[in-house]
C-alpha positions in Angstrom: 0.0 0.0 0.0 1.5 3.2 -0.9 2.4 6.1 1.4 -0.9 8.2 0.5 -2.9 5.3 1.1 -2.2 5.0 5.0 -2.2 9.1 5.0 -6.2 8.5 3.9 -6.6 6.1 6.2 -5.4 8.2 9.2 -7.9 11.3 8.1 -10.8 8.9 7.9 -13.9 10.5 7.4 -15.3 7.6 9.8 -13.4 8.2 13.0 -16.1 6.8 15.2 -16.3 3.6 13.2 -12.8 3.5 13.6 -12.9 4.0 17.1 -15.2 0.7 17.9 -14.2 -1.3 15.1 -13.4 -4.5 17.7 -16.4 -3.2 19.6 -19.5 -4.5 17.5 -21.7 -5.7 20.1 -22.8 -5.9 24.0 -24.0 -9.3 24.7 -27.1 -9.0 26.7 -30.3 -10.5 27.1 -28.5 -13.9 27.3 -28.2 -16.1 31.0 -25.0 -16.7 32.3 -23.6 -20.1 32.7 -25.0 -22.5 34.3 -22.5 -24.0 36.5 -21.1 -24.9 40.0 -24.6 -25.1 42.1 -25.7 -27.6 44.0 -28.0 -30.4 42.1 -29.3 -32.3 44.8 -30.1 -29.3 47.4 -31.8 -27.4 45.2 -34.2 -30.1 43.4 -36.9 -29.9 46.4 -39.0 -32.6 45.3 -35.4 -34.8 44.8 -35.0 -34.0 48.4 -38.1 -35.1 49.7 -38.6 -38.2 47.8 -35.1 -39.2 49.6 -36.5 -38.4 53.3 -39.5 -39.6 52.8 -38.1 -42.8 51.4 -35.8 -43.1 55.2 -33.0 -42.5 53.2 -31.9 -39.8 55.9 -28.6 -41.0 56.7 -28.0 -40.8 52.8 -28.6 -36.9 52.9 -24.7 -35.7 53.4 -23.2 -38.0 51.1 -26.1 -37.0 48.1 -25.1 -32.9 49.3 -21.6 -33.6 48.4 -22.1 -35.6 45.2 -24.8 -32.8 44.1 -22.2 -30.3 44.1 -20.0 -32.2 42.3 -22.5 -32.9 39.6 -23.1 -29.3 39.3 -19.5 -28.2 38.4 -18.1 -26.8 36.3 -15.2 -29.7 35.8 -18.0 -32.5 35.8 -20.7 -30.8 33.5 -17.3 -30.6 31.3 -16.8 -34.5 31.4 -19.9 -35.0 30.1 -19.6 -32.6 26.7 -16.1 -34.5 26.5 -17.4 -38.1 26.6 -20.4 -37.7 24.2 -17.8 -35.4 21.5 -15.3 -37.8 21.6 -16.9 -41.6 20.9 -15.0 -44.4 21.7 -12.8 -45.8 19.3 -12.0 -50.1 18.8 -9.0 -51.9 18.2 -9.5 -55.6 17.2 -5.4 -56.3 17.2 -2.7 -54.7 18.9 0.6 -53.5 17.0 2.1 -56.9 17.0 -1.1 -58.7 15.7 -2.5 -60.0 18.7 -6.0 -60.3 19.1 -7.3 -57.6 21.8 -10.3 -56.5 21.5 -10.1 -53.2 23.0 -12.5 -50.3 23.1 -10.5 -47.0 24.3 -12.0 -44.1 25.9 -11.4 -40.4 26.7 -10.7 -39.5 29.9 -13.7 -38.0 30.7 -15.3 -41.3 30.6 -13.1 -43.3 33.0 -13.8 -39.9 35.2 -17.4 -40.5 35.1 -17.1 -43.8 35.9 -15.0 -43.6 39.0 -17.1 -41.5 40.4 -20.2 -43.2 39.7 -18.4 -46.4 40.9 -17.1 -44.1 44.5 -20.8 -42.9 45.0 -21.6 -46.8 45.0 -24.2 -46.7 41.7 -22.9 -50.1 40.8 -24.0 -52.0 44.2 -24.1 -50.4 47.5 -28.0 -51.7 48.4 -26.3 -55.4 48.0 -22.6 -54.3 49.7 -25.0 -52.4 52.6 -28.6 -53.4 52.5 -30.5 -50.9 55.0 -33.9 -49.1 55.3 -33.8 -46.7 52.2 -30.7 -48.1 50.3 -32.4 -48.4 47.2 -33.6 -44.7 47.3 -30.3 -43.3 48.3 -29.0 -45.0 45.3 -31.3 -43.9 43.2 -31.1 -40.3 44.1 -27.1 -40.7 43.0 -27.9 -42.0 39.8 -30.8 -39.4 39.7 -28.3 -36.5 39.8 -24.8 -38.6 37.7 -27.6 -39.1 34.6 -28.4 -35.3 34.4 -24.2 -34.5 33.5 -24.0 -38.3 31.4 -26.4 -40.9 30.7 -24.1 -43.2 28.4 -21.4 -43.7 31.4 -24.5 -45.6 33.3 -25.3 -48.0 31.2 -22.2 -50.4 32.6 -22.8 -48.9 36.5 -26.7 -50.2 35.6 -26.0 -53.7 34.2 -23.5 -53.9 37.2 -25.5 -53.3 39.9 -28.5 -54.8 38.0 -26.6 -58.1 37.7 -26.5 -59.3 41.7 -29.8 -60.4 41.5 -28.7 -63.3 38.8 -25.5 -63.8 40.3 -26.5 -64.9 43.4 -28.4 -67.7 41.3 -24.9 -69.9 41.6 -23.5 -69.9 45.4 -19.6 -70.6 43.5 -20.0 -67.3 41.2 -22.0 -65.0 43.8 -18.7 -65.3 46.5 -16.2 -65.1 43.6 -17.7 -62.2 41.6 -20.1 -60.5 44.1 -17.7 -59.0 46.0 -16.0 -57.1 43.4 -19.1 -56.1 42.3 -19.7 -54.4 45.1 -16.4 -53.0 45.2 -15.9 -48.9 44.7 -13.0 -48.8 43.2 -12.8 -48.7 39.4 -10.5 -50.6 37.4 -10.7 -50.3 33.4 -7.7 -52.4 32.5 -8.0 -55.3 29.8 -7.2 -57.8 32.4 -8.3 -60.7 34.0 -11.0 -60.8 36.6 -8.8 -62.7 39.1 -6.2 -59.5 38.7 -9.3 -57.1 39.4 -10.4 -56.4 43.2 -13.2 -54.2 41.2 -15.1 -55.6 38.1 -18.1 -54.3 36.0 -20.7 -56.7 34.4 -22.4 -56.6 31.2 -25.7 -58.1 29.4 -25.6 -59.7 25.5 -29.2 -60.9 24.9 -30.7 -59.6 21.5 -29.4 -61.3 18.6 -30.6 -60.8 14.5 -33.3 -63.0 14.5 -35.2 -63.1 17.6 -34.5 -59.0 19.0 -36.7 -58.7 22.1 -38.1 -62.3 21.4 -35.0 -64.1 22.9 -36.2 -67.8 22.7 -35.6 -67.6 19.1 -31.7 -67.0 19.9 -29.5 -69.6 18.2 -26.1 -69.4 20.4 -25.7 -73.1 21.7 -23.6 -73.7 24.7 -22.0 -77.2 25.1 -20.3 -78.4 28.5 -16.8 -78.8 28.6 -17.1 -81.4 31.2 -20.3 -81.8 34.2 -23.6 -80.2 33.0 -25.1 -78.0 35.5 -25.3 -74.9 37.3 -21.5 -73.3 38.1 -20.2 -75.6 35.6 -18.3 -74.9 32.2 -19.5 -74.5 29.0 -18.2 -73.3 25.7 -20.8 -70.6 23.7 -21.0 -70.2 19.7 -22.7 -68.1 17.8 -22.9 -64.6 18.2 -25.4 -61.4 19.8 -26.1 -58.5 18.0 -26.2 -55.9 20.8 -23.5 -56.2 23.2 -23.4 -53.2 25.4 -20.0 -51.7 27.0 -17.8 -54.5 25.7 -15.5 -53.1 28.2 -16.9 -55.3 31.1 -15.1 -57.9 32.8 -18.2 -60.7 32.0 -21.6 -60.4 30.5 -24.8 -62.6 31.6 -26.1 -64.1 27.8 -28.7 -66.1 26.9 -27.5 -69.5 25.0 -29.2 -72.6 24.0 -28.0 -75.5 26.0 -29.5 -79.3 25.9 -31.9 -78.5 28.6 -33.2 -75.4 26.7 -32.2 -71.4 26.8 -29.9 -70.9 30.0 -28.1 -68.3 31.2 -24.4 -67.6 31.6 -21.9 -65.6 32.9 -19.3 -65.2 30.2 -16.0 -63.7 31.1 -13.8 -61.5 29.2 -11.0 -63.4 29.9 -10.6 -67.3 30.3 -9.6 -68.5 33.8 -6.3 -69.6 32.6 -5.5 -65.5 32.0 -5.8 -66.6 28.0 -8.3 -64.2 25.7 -11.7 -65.9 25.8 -13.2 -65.6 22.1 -15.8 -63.1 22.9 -14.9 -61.3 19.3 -15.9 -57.8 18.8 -17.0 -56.7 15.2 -17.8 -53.5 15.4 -19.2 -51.0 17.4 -22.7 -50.1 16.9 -22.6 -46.1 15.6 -26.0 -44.6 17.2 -27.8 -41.8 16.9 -27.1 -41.0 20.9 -25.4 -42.5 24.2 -22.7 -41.7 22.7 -19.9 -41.9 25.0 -21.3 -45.8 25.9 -19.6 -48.4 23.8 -22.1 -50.9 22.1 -20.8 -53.3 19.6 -22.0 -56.8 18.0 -19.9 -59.7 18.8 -19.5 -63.0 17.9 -18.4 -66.3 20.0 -16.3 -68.3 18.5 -16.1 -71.1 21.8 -16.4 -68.8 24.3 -15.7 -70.0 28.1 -18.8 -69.4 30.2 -20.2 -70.5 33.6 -23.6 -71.9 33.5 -26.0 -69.8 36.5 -29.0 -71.5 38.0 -30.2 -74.5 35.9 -30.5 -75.8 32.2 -33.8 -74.4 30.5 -33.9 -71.3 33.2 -32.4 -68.9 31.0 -35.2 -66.1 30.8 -36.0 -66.8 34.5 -32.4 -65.9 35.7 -31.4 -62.9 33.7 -35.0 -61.5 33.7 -34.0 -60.4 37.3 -31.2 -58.5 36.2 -33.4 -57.2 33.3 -35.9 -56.0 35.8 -33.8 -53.8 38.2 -32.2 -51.9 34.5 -35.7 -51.2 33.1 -36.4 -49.7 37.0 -33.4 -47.4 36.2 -34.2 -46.6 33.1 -37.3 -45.2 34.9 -35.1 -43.2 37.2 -33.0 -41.8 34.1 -35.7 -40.8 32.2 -37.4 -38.5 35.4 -33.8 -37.3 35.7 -33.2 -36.4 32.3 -36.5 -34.3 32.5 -35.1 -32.6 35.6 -32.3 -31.6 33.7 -34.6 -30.5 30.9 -36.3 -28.2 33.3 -33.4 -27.0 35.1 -32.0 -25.4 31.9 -35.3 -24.2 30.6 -36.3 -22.4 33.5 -32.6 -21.1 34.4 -32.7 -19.8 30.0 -36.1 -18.2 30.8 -35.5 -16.5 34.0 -33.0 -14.8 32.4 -33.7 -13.7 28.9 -37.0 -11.1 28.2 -38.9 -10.6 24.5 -41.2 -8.4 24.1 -40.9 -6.4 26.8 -41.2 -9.2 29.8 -39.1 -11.7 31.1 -39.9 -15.4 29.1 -40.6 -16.8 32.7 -43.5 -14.2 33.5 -45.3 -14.5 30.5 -49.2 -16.4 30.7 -48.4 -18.3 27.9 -44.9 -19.7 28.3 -45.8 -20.2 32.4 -48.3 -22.8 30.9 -45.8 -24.1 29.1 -43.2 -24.1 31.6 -45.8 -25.5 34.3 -47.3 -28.1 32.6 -43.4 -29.0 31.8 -42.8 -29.2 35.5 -45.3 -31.3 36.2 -44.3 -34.0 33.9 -40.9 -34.0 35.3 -42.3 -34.1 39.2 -45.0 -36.6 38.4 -42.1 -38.7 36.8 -39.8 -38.2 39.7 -42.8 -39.1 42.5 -43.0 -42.5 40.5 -39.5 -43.4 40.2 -39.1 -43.3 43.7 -42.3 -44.9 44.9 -40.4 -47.8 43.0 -37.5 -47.1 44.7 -39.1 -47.3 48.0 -41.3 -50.5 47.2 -37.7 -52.3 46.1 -36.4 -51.7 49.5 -39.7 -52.8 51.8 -39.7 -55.9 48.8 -35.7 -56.5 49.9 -37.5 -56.5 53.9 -40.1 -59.2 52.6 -43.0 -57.2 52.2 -44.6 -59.2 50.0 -47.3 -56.7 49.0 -44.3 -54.3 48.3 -43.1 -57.0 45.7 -46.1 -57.4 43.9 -46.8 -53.7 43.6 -43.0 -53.3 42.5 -43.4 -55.7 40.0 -46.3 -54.2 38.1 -44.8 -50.7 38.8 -41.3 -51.3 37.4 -42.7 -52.0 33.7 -45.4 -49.4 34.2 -43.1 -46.8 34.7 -40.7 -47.6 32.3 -43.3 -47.7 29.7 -44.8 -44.0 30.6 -42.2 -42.2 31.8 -39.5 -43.6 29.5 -41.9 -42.9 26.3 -42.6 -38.9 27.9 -38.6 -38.3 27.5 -38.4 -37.6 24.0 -41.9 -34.8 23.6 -40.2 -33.8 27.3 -36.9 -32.6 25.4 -38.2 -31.8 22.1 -40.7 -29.2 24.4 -37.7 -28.1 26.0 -35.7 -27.4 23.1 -38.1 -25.2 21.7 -38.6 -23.0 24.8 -35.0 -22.3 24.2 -35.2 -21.4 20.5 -32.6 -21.6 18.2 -29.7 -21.8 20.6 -30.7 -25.4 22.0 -29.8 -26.7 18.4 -26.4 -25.9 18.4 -23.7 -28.4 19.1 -22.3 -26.2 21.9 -25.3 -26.3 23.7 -26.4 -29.3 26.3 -29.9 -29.9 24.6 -28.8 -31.7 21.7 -27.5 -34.2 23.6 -30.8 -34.5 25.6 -32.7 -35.1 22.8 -30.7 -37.8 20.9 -31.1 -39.3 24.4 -34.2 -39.3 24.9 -35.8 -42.5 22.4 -33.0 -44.5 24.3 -34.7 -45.7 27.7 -37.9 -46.3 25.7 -36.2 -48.8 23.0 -33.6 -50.3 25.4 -34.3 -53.0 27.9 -37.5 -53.3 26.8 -39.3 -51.3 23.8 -43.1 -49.9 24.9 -45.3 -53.0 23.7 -42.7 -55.4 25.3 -43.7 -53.2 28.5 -47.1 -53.5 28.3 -47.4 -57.3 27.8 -45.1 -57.8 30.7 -47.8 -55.8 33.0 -50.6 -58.3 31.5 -47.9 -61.4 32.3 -47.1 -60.1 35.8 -51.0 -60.0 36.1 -51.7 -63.2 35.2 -48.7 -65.1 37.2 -49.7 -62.8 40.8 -53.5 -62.1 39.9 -53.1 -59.9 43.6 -50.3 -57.2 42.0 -52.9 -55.6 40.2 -55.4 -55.2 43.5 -51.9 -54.2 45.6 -51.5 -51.3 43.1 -54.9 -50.2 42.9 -55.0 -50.1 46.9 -52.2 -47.9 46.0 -54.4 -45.4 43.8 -57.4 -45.6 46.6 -55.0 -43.9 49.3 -55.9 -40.4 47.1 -59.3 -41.3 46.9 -61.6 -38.5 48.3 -58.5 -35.2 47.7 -59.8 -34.5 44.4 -63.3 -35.3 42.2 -61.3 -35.1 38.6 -59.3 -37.6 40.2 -61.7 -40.1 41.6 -63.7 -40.1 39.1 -60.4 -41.4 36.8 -59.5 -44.1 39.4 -63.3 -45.2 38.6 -62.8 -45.5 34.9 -59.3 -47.1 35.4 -60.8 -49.9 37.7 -63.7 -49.9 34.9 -61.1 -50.6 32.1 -59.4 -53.6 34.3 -62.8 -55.3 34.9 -63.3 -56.0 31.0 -61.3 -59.1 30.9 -62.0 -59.4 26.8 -59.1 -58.0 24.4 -56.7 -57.1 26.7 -53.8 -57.4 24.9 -55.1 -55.2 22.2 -56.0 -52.3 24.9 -52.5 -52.6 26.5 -51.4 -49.2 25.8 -54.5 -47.7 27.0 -54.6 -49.9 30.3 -50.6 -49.2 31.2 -51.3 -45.3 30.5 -54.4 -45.2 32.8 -52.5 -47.1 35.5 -49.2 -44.4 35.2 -51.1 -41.5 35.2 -53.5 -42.6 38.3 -50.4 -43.5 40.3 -48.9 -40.5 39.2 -52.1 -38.8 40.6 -52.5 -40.4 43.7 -48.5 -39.6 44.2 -49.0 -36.2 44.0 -52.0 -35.3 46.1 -50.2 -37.5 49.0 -47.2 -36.1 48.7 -46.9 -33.1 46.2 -47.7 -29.7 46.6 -51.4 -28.7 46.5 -50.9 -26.3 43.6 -49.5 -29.4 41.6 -51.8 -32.1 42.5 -54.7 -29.9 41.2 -53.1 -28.8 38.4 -52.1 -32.6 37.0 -55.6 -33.8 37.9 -57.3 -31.1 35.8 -54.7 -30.9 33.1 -54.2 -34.5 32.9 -56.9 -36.6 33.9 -59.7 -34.8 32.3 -58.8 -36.4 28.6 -55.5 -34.7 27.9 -52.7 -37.0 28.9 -50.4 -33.8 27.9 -50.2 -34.6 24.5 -49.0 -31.5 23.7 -47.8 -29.1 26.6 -48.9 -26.0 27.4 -52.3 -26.9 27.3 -53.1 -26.3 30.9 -56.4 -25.1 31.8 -57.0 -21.8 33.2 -56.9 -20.4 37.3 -53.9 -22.3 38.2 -51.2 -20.8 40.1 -47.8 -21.6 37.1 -45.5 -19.7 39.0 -45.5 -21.7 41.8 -45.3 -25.1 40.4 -42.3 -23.5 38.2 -40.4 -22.2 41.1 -39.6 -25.5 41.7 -37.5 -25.5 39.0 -35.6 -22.7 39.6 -31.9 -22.6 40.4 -30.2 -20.0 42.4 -26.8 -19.0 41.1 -23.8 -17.6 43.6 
């Protein structure tokens, strides 16, 4: 540029331009960060479900591990797991077969804490009034930073239950189940003093039908439980490959058994659990899934020949009950960002959060996410007076469990969608959380159990203990006589169950009526008055919230959204 040229430039006839050129903007109107509070103190109805479920001596050690949920540094592990997906090595550099899936960091940091807060077993390393609910409230608040990280710390704890089938294999493995330590190394068990378990049901053919799966298992010496066989054939979902065993279905001479399958033969060779590929989904992300095949894979029968679906159906049951709790939680977390993005942003002249129509919104939001919570951990409670041999406890937890999972699993994905547009445009971008949420959210409802599979399990559970179904409608009459739009849906719910004809075919409708009236009856016992009458009115009256926002007039929004709302500093 010549000499006259910077001359012009320093006479500009814009000087004022000039003088703000790196200066285009204020950023305002936007809400700070939301970072470093405290998850579990300020999530009232979290709280209460915990006391109330005489999980009191749990309340220190929940205030500690919702502050570090809330940080900054944790919040940050999540982003880091989900953008970084784990990557699969079949061979090492020397050609030997490995099998190795390897993580970020962030991961192995979820996991260790998850594994030190004692989401992978403490109600079976401590069992105690209210050990189920404390548990649950920790996986509550780790599920609202990462959901993919507790699909291992869920199949882990979930697998005592089937373990304990086989005296031999519950004192070997059990203990490092129950261990807190976290150990991700591609070892042997018998170097471990902490393990994590898997599941490997579904395979091509048969999906959620599993006696169709073709895997056969033949004993290497004595048939029978605790003994040896080897598996072939192969399973098309195998989640967190990582694990140190899996519990799998395979077709032995007495019929479909179960087994527990070790990564590593007890000799310290590589067992031929071969990895194919990993699976590349849509969302849980940071979680490893992958399809494998079993080329003779060592495997210790549990419980006896034929049993199969019996014993790992007891696993099955306690993930679908936290895929419950992950769904309310995920909803939380929905709300907590929602509500923190409204209370600080105005349009129009008023701030989001005060305005009629995004209150019903925001409200009738709220409500999905309490309702859900109140449920989860009535479950929660009915697991721990079931684990006390209440017997009444255990039918109602058995009819609950898939009940819940059905509704509030399948009210995740319109949940974050909802939620995403009360943001706006923001919540689509990569940089924000929401994305995330919402490739999340169709998970619970497909995994462990799709919706329909739900549903016929509440008509099997009814026809093996014909008394679950009057345990949980005692359960609804405890509300009976708080509200008329409510009793007058427990009538047409105990209407529905009394036509015996075509059941199957009304499943849906049945399930849905028995969610929303436990939902109901959980909120005018133990919810706020101002939400009990706004669910009943806005959800019992023929819109099952469908589509939110639709609440109906003289309700008090501000109040049910309050308890939402996060206080920074």
């Amino acid at each position: 540029m010549s000499e006259h040229s910077n001359s012009s430039r320093n006479n500009s006839i814009y000087p004022q331009a000039e003088a703000c050129a790196a200066n285009t903007h204020v950023v305002e109107n936007m809400p700070p960060v939301l970072e470093n509070y405290n998850m579990f103190t300020q999530d009232s109805v979290l709280t209460e479900c915990v006391t109330r479920g005489k999980a009191e001596w749990a309340l220190d050690s929940l205030q500690e591990f919702g502050a570090l949920c809330g940080s900054a540094e944790r919040i940050q592990w999540g982003v880091d797991a989900n953008r970084h997906k784990p990557e699969f090595n079949t061979h090492d550099r020397y050609g030997r077969r490995i099998d190795q899936v390897d993580f970020h960091p962030s991961y192995h940091q979820l996991m260790t804490a998850s594994k030190q807060q004692g989401l992978a077993g403490s109600p079976w390393e401590k069992p105690q009034a209210g050990a189920h609910v404390a548990r649950a409230a920790g996986s509550y608040l780790s599920t609202q930073i990462e959901a993919g990280h507790g699909c291992p710390i869920t199949m882990t704890f979930a697998s005592v239950p089937t373990l304990q089938k086989d005296s031999g294999i519950a004192s070997e493995w059990i203990p490092k189940v129950q261990n807190r330590g976290y150990d991700p190394r591609n070892v042997p068990h018998t170097e471990k003093q902490s393990v994590t378990i898997g599941m490997a049901m579904t395979e091509k053919q048969g999906g959620s039908d599993v006696r169709r799966n073709t895997t056969r298992a033949y004993p290497i010496g004595l048939r029978g439980s605790g003994e040896a066989y080897e598996l072939v054939g192969h399973k098309f979902f195998v989640s967190a490959p990582m694990c140190d065993a899996f519990l799998m279905l395979a077709q032995a001479e007495g019929g479909l058994s179960c087994f527990l399958v070790p990564r590593w033969r007890p000799d310290g060779s590589k067992n031929p659990l071969q990895i194919l590929r990993l699976k590349d989904k849509m969302g849980n992300a940071s979680n490893a899934s992958s399809e494998t095949e079993l080329r003779g894979a060592f495997g210790w029968l549990i419980g006896d020949e034929g049993r199969g679906v019996a014993n790992i159906l007891e696993m099955v049951a306690m993930t679908r009950f936290d895929c419950l709790v992950s769904s309310a939680a995920a909803m939380r977390q929905h709300m907590t960002q929602i509500v923190h993005h409204t209370s600080n942003r105005s349009a129009f002249g008023r701030r989001l959060d005060q305005q009629p129509l995004m209150q019903n919104v925001l409200a009738d939001l709220e409500l999905e996410a309490e309702a859900s919570t109140l449920m989860a951990f009535r479950a929660a409670e009915a697991l721990d007076q079931m684990t006390a041999g209440n017997s009444d406890e255990a039918s109602f937890v058995r009819l609950a469990t898939p009940v819940g999972k059905y509704w509030v699993c399948k009210r995740q994905p319109g949940h974050a969608y909802e939620a995403m547009e009360v943001i706006g445009g923001s919540a689509v971008m990569e940089n924000s959380l929401m994305p995330r949420f919402y490739r999340e959210a169709p998970i619970n409802t497909i995994w462990e159990g799709s919706g329909n599979v739900q549903c016929l399990d509440v008509l099997r559970v009814m026809q093996k203990d014909p008394g679950a179904i009057d345990v949980f409608v005692q359960e609804l009459e405890l509300a009976r006589g708080n509200d008329k739009d409510y009793d007058r849906y427990l009538n047409r719910v105990k209407q529905s169950f009394s036509k015996i004809d075509n059941r199957e075919y009304r499943a849906r409708s049945l399930v849905e009526g028995l969610a929303l009236g436990l939902q109901g009856s959980l909120l005018l016992r133990h919810g706020s008055s101002t939400s009990a009458e706004a669910f009943c009115r806005g959800r019992l009256q023929g819109n099952s919230g469908n589509t939110y926002g639709m609440l109906p007039e003289g309700l008090d929004c501000s109040a049910i959204i309050n308890k939402a709302r996060i206080v920074m500093g």
